[in-house]
C-alpha positions in Angstrom: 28.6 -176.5 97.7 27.1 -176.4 101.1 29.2 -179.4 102.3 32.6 -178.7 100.5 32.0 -175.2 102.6 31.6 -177.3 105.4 34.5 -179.3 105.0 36.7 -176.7 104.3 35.6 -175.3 107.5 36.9 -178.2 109.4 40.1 -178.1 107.2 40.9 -174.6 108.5 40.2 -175.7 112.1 42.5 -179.0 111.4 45.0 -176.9 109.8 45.2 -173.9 112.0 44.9 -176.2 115.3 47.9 -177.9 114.2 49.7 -174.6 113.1 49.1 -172.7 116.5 49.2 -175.9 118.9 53.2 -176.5 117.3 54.4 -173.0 116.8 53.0 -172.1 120.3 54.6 -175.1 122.3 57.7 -174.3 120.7 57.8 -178.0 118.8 59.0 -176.1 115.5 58.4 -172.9 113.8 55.6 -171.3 111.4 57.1 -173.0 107.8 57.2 -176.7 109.0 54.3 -176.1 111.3 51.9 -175.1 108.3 53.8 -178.4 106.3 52.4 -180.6 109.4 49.1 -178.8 109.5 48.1 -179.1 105.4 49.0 -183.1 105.6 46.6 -183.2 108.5 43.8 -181.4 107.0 44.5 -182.5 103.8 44.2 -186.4 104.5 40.4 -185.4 106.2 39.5 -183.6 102.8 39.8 -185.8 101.0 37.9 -188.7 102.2 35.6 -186.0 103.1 35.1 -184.8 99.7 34.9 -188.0 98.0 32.2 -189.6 100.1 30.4 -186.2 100.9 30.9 -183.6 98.5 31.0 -185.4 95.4 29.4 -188.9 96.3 32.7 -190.5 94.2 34.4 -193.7 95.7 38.1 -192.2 96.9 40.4 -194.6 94.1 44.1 -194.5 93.7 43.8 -192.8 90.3 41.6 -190.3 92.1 43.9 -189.8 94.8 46.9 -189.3 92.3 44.7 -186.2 90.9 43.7 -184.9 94.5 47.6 -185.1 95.3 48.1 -183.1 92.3 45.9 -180.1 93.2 47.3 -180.5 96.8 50.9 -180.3 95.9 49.7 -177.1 94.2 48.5 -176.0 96.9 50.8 -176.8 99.5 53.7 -174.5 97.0 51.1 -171.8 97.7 51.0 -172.5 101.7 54.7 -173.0 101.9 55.3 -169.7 99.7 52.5 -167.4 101.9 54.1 -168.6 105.0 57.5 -168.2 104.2 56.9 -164.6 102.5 55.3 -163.7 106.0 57.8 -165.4 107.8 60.5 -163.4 105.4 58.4 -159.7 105.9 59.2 -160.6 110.1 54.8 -160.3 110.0 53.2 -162.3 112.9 52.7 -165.7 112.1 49.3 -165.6 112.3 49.1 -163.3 109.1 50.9 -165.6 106.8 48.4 -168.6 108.3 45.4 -166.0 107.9 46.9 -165.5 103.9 46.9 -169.5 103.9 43.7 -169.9 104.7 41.7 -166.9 102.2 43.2 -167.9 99.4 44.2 -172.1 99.5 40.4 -173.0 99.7 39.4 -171.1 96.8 42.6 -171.9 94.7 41.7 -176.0 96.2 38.1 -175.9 95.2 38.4 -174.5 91.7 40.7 -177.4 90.8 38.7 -180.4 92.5 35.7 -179.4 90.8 37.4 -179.0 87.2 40.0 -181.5 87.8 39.5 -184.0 90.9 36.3 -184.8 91.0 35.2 -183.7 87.6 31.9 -185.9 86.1 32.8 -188.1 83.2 30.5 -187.0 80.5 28.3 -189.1 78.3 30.3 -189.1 75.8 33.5 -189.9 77.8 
């Protein structure tokens, strides 16, 4: 848990670097800048996760899963942006709504989904 924490830490930093570096030298604004940042971050997890959190070799079939739970959670990034963006709120509050409630959302899937153990008896 300690080291999925830990990733997730350097996620945010990935993500919100990338959010703030493009919305800040004007290269494009908060929607397309949070796409940019969660293909960034999300790349890093999960290698990350695979070799470190889980100890699982990162397979195709494993990606397709990961890909999965990150599409699900890039509709909630895209949506807590763009309702921020839509409420005229600094960008930095729809970013700071991406990043409370995308990890949880990210982590409960991996672990039940992702990166789930194969029982015994599977």
């Amino acid at each position: 848990m300690l080291v999925f924490g830990a990733i997730g830490v350097c996620n945010t930093l990935l993500h919100s670097g990338t959010v703030i570096a493009l919305v800040e030298h004007g290269v494009t604004t908060p929607v397309p800048a949070n796409i940019a940042g969660f293909v960034i971050a999300n790349t890093f997890s999960f290698f990350s996760n695979s070799w470190l959190t889980f100890r699982l070799s990162p397979t195709l079939a494993r990606y397709g899963k990961f890909a999965l739970v990150s599409l699900t959670s890039l509709v909630l990034t895209i949506s807590l942006s763009a309702l921020a963006e839509a409420m005229h709120w600094h960008y930095l509050i729809g970013l700071l709504l991406v990043m409370l409630c995308g990890p949880v959302l990210t982590y409960l899937l991996h672990k039940v989904f992702t990166f789930r153990q194969p029982q015994e008896s599977d």
